[in-house]
PDB file with one MODEL, atoms N, CA, C and O in Angstrom:
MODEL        1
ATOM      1  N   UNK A   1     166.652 -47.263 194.939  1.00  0.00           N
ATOM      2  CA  UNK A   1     167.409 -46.070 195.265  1.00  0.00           C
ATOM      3  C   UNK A   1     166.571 -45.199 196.196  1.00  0.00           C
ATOM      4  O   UNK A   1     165.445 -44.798 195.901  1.00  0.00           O
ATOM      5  N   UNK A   2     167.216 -44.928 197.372  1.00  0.00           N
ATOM      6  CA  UNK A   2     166.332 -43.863 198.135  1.00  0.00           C
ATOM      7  C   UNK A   2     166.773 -42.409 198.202  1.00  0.00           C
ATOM      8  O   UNK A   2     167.973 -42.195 198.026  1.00  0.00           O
ATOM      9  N   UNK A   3     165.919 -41.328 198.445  1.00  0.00           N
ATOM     10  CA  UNK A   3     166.090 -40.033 198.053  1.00  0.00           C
ATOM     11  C   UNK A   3     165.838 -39.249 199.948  1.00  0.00           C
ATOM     12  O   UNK A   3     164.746 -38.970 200.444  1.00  0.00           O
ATOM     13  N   UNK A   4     166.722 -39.138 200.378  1.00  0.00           N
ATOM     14  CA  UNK A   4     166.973 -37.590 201.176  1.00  0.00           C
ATOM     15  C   UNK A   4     167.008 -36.674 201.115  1.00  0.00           C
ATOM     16  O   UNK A   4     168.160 -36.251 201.033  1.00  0.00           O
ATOM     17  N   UNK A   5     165.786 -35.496 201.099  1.00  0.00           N
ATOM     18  CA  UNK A   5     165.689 -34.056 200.972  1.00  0.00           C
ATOM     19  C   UNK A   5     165.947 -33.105 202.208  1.00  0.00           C
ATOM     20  O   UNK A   5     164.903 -32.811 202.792  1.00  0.00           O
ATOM     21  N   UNK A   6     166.669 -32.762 202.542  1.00  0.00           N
ATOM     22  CA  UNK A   6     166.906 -31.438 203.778  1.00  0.00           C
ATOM     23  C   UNK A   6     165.915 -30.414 202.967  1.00  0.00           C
ATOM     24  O   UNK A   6     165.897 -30.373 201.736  1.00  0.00           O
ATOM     25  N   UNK A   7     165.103 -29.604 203.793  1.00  0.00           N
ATOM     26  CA  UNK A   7     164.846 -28.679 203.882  1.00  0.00           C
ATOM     27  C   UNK A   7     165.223 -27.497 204.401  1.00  0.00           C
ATOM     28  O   UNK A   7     165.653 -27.744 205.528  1.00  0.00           O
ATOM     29  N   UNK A   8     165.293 -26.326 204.177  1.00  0.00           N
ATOM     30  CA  UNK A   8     165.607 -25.165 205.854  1.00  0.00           C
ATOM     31  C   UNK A   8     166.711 -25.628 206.276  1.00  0.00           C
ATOM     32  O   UNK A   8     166.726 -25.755 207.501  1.00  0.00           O
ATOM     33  N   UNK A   9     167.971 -26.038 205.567  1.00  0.00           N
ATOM     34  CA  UNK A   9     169.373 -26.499 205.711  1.00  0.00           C
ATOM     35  C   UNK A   9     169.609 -24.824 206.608  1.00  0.00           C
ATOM     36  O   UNK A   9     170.091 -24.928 207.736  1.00  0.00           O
ATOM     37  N   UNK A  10     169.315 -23.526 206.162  1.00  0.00           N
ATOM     38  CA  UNK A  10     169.791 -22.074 206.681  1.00  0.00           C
ATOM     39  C   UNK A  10     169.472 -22.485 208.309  1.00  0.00           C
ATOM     40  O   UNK A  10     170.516 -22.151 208.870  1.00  0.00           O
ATOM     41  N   UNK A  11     168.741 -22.929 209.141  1.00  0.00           N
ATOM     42  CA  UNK A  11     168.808 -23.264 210.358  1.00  0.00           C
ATOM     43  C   UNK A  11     169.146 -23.414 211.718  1.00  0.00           C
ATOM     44  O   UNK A  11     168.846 -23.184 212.890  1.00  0.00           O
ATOM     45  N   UNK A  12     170.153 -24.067 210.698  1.00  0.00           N
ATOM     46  CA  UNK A  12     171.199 -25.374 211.346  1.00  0.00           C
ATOM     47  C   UNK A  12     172.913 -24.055 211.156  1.00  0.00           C
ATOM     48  O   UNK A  12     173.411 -23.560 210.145  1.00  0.00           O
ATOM     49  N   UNK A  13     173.272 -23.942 212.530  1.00  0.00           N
ATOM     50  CA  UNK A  13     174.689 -23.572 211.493  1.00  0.00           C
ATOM     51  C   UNK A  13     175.549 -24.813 211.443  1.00  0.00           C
ATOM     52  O   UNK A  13     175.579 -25.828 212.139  1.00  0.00           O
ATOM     53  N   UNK A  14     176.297 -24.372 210.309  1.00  0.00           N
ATOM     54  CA  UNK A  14     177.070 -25.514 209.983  1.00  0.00           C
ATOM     55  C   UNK A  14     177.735 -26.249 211.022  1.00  0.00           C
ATOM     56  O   UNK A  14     178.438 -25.436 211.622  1.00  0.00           O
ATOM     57  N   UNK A  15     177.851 -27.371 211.517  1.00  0.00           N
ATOM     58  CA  UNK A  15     178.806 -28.091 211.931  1.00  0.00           C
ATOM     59  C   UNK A  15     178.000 -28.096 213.536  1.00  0.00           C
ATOM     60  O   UNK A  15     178.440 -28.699 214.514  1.00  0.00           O
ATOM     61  N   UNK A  16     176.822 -27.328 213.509  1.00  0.00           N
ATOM     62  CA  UNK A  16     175.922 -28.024 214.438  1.00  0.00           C
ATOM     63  C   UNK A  16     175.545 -29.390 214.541  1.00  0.00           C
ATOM     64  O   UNK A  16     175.343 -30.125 215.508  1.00  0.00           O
ATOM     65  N   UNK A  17     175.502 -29.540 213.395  1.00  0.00           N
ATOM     66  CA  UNK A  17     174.511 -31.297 213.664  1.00  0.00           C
ATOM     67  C   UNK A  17     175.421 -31.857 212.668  1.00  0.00           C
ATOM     68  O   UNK A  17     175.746 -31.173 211.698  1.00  0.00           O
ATOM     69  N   UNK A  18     175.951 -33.294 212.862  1.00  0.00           N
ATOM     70  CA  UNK A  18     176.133 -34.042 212.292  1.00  0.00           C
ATOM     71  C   UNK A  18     175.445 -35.000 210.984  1.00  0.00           C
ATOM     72  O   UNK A  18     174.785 -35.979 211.332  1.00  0.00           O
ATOM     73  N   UNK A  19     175.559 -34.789 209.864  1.00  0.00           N
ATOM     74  CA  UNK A  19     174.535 -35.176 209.196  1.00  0.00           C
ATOM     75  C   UNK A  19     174.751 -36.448 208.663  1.00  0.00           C
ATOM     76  O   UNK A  19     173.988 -36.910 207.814  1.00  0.00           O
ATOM     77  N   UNK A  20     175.828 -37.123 209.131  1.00  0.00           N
ATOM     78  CA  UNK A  20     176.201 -38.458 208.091  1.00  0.00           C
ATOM     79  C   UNK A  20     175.540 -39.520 208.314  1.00  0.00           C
ATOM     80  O   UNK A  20     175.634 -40.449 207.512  1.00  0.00           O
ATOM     81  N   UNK A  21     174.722 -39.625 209.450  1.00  0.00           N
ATOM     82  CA  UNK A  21     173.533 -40.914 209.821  1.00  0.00           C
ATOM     83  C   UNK A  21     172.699 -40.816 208.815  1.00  0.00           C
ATOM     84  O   UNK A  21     172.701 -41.708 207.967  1.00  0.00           O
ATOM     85  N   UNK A  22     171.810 -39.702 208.707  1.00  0.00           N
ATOM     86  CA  UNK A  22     171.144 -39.436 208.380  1.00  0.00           C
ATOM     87  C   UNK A  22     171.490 -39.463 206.291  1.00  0.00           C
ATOM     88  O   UNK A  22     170.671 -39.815 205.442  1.00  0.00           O
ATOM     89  N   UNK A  23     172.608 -39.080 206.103  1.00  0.00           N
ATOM     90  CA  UNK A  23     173.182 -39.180 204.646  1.00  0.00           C
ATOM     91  C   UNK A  23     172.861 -40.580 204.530  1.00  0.00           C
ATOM     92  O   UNK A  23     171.928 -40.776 203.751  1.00  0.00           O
ATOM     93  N   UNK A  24     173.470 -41.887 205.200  1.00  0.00           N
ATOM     94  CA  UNK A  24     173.633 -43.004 205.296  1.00  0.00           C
ATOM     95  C   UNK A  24     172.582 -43.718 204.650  1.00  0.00           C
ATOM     96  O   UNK A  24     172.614 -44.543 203.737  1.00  0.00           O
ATOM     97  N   UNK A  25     171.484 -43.149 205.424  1.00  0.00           N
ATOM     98  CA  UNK A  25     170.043 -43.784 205.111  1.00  0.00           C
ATOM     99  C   UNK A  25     169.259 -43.847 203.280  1.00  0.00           C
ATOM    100  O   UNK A  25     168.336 -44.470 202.757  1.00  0.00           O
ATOM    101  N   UNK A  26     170.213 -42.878 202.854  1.00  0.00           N
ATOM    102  CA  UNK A  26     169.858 -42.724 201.604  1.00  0.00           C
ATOM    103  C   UNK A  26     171.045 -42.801 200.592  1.00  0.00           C
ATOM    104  O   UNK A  26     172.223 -42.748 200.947  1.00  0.00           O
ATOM    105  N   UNK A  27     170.572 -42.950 199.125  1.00  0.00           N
ATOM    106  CA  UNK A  27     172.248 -42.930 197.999  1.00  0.00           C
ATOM    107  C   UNK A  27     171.914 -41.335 197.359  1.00  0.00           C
ATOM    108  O   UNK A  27     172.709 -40.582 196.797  1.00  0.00           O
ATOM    109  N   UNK A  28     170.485 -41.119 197.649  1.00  0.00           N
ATOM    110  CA  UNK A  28     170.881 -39.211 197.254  1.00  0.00           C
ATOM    111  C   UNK A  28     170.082 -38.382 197.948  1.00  0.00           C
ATOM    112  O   UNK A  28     168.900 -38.430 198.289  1.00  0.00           O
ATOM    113  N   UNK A  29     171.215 -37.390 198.130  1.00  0.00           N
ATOM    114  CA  UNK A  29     170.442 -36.417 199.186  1.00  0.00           C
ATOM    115  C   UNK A  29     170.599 -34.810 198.359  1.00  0.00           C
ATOM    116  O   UNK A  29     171.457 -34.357 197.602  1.00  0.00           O
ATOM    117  N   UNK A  30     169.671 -34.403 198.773  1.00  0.00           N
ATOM    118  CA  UNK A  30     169.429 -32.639 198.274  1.00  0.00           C
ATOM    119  C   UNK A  30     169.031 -31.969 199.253  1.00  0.00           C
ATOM    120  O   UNK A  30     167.954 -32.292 199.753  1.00  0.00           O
ATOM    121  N   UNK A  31     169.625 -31.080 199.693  1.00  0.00           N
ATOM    122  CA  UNK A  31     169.695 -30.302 200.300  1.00  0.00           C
ATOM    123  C   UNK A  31     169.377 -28.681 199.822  1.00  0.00           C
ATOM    124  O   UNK A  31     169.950 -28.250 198.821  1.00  0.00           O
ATOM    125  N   UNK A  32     168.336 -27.722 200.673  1.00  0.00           N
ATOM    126  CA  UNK A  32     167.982 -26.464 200.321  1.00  0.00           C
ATOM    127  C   UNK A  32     168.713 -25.846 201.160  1.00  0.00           C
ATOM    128  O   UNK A  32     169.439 -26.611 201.796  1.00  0.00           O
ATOM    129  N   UNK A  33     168.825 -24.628 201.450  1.00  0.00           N
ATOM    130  CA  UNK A  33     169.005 -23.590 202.255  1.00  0.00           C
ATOM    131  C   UNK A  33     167.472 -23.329 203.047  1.00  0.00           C
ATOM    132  O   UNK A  33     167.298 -23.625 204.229  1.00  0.00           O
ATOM    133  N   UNK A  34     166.480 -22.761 202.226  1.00  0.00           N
ATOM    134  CA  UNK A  34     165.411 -22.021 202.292  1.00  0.00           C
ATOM    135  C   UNK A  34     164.043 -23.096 201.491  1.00  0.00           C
ATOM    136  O   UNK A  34     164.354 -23.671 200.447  1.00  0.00           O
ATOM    137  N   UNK A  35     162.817 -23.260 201.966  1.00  0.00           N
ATOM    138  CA  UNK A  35     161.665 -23.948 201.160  1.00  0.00           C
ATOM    139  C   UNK A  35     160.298 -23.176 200.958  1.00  0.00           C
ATOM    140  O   UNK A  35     159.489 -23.563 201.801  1.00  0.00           O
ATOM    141  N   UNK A  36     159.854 -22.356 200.242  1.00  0.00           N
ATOM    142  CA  UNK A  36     158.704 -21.645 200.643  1.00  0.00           C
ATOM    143  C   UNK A  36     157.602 -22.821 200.484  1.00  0.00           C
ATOM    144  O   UNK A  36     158.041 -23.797 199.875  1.00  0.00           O
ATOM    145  N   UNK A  37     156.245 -22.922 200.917  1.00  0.00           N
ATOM    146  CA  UNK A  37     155.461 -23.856 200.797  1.00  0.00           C
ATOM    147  C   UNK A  37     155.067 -24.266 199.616  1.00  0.00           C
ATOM    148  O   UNK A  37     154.990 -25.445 199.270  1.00  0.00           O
ATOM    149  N   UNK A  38     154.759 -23.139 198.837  1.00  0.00           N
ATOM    150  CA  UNK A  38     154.449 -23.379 197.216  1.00  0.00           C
ATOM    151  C   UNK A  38     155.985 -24.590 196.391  1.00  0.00           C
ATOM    152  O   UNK A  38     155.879 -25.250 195.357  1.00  0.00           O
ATOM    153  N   UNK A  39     156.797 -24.528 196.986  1.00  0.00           N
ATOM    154  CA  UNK A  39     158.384 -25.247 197.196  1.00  0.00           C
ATOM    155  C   UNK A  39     158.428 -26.678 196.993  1.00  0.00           C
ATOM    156  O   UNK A  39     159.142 -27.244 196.166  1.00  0.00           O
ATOM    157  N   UNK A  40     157.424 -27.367 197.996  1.00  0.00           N
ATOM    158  CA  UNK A  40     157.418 -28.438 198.714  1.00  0.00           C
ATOM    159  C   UNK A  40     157.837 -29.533 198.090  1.00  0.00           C
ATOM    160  O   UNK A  40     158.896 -30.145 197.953  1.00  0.00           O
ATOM    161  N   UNK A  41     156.254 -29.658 197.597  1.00  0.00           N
ATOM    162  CA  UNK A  41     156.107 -31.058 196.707  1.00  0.00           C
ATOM    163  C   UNK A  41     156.496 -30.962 195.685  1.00  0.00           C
ATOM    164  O   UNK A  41     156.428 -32.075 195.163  1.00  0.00           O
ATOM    165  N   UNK A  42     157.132 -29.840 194.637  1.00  0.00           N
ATOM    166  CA  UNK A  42     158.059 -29.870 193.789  1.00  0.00           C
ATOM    167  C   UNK A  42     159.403 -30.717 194.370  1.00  0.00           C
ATOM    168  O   UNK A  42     159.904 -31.553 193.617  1.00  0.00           O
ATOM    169  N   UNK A  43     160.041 -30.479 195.836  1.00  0.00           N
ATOM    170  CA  UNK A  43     161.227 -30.925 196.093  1.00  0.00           C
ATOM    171  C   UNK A  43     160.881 -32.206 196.806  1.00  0.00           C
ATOM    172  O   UNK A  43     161.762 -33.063 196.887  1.00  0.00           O
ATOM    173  N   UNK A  44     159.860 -32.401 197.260  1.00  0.00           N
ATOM    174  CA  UNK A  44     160.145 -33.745 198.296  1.00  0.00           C
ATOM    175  C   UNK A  44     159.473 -35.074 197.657  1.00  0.00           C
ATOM    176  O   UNK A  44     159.529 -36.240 198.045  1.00  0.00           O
ATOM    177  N   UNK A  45     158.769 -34.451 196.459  1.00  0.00           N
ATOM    178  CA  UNK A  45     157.440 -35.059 195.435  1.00  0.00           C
ATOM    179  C   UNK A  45     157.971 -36.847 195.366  1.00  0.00           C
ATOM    180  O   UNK A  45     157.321 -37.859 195.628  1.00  0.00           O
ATOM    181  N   UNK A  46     159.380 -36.688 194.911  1.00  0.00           N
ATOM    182  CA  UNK A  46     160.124 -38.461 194.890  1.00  0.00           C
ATOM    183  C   UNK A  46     160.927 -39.040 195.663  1.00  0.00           C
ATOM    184  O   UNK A  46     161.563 -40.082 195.500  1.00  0.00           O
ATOM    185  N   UNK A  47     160.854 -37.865 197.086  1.00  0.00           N
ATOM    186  CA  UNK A  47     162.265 -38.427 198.243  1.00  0.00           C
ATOM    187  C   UNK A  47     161.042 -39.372 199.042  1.00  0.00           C
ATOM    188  O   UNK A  47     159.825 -39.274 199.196  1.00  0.00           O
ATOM    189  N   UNK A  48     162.088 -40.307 199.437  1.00  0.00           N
ATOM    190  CA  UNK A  48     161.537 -41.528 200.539  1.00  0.00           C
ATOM    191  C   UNK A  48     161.889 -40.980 202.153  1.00  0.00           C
ATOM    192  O   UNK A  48     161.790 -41.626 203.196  1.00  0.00           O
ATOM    193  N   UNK A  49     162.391 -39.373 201.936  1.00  0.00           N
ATOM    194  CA  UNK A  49     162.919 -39.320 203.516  1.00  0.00           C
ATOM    195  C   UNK A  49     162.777 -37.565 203.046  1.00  0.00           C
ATOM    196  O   UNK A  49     163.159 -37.075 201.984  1.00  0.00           O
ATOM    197  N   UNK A  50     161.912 -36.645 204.542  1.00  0.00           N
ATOM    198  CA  UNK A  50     162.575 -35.478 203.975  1.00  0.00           C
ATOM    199  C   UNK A  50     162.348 -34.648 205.468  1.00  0.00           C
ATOM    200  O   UNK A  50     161.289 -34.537 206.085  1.00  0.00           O
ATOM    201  N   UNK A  51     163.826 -34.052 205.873  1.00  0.00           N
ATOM    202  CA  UNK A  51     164.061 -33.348 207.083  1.00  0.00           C
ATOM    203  C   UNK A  51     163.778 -32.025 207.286  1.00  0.00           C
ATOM    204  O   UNK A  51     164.698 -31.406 206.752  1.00  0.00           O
ATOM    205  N   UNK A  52     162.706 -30.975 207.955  1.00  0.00           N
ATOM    206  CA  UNK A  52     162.070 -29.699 207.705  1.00  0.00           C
ATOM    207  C   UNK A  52     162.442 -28.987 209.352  1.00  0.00           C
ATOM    208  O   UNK A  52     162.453 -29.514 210.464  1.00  0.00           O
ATOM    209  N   UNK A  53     162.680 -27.793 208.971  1.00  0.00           N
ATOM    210  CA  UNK A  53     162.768 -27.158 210.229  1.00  0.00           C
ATOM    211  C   UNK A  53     161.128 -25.911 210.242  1.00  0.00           C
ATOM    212  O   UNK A  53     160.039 -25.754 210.794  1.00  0.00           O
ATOM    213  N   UNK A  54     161.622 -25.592 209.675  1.00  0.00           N
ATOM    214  CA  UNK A  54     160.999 -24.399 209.629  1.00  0.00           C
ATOM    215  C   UNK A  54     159.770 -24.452 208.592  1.00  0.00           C
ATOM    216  O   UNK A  54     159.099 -23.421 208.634  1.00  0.00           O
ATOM    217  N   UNK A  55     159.436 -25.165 207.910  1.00  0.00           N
ATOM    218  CA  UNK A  55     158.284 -25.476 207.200  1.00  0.00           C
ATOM    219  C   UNK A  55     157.200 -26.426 207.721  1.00  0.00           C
ATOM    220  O   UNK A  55     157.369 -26.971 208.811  1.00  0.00           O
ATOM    221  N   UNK A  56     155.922 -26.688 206.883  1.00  0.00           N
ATOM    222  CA  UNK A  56     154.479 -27.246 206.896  1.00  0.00           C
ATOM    223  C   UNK A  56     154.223 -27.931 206.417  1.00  0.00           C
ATOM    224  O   UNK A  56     153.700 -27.484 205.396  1.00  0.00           O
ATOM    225  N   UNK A  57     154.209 -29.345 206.425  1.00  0.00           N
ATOM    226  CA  UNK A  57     153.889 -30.541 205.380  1.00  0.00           C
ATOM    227  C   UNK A  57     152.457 -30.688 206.279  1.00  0.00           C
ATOM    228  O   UNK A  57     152.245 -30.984 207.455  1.00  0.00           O
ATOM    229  N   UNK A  58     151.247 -30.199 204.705  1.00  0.00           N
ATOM    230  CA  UNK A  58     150.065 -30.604 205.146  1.00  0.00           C
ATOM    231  C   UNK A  58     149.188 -31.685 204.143  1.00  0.00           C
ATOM    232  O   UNK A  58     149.909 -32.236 203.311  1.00  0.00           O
ATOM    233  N   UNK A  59     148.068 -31.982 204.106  1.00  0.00           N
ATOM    234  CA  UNK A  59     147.647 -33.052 203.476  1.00  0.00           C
ATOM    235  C   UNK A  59     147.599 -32.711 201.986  1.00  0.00           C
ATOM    236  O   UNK A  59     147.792 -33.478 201.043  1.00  0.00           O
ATOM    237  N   UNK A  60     147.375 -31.724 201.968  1.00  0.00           N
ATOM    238  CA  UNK A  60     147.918 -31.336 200.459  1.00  0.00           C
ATOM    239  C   UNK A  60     148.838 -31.589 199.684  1.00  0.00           C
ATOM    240  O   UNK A  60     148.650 -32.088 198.574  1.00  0.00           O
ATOM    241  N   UNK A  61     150.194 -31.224 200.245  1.00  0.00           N
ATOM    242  CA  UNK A  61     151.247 -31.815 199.920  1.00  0.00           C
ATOM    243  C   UNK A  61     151.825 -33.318 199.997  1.00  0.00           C
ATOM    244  O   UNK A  61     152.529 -33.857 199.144  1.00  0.00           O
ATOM    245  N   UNK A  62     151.334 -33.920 201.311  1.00  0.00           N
ATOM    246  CA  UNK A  62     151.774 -35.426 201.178  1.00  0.00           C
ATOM    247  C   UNK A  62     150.944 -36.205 200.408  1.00  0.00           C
ATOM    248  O   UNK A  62     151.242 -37.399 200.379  1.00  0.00           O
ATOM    249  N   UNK A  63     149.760 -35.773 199.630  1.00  0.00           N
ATOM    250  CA  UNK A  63     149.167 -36.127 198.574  1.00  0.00           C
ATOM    251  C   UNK A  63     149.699 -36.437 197.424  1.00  0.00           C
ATOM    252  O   UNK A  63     149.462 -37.427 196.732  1.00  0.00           O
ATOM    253  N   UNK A  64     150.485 -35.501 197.212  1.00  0.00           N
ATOM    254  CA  UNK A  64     151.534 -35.081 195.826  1.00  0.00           C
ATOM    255  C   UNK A  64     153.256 -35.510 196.066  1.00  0.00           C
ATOM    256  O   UNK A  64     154.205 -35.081 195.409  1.00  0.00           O
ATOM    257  N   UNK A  65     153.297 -36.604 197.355  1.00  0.00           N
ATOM    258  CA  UNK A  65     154.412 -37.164 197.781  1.00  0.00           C
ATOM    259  C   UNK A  65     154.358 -38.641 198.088  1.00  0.00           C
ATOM    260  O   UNK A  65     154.742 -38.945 199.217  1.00  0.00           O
ATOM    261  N   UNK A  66     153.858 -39.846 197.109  1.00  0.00           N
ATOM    262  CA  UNK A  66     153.514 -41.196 197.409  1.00  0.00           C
ATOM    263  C   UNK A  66     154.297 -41.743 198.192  1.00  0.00           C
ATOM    264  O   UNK A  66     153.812 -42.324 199.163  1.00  0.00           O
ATOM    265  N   UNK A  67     155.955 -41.718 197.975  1.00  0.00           N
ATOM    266  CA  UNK A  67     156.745 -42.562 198.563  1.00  0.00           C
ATOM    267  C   UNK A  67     157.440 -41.740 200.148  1.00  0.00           C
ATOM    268  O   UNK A  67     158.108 -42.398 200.946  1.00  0.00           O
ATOM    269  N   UNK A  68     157.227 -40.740 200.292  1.00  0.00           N
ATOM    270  CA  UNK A  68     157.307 -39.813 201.306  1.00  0.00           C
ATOM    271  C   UNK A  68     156.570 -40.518 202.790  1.00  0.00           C
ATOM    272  O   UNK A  68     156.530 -39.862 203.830  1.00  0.00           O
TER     273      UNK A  68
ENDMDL
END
């Protein structure tokens, strides 16, 4: 089973971007509005895929994200 996390979904306005490729790639997706950094690896910790606008994935965090 693979896991799709949106981040910073607030971004994007709706119906800007097409998201169903990207749905495709995975059987579950979660989606935020907003991610503060302290956020992260709580949400992306078991996704195999995760889309960020406005946030910082640093070695810290992809530490605490194996399959990421």
């Amino acid at each position: 089973m693979t896991k799709l996390v949106i981040l910073d979904s607030y971004a994007l306005t709706p119906g800007d971007l097409d998201w169903s490729g990207l749905r495709a790639l995975a059987d579950e997706v979660e989606e935020y509005p907003r991610t503060a950094y302290d956020q992260l690896a709580g949400r992306i910790g078991d996704a195999d895929f995760a889309v960020l606008n406005k946030g910082h994935i640093d070695e810290a965090v992809l530490a605490q994200c194996p399959k990421l």
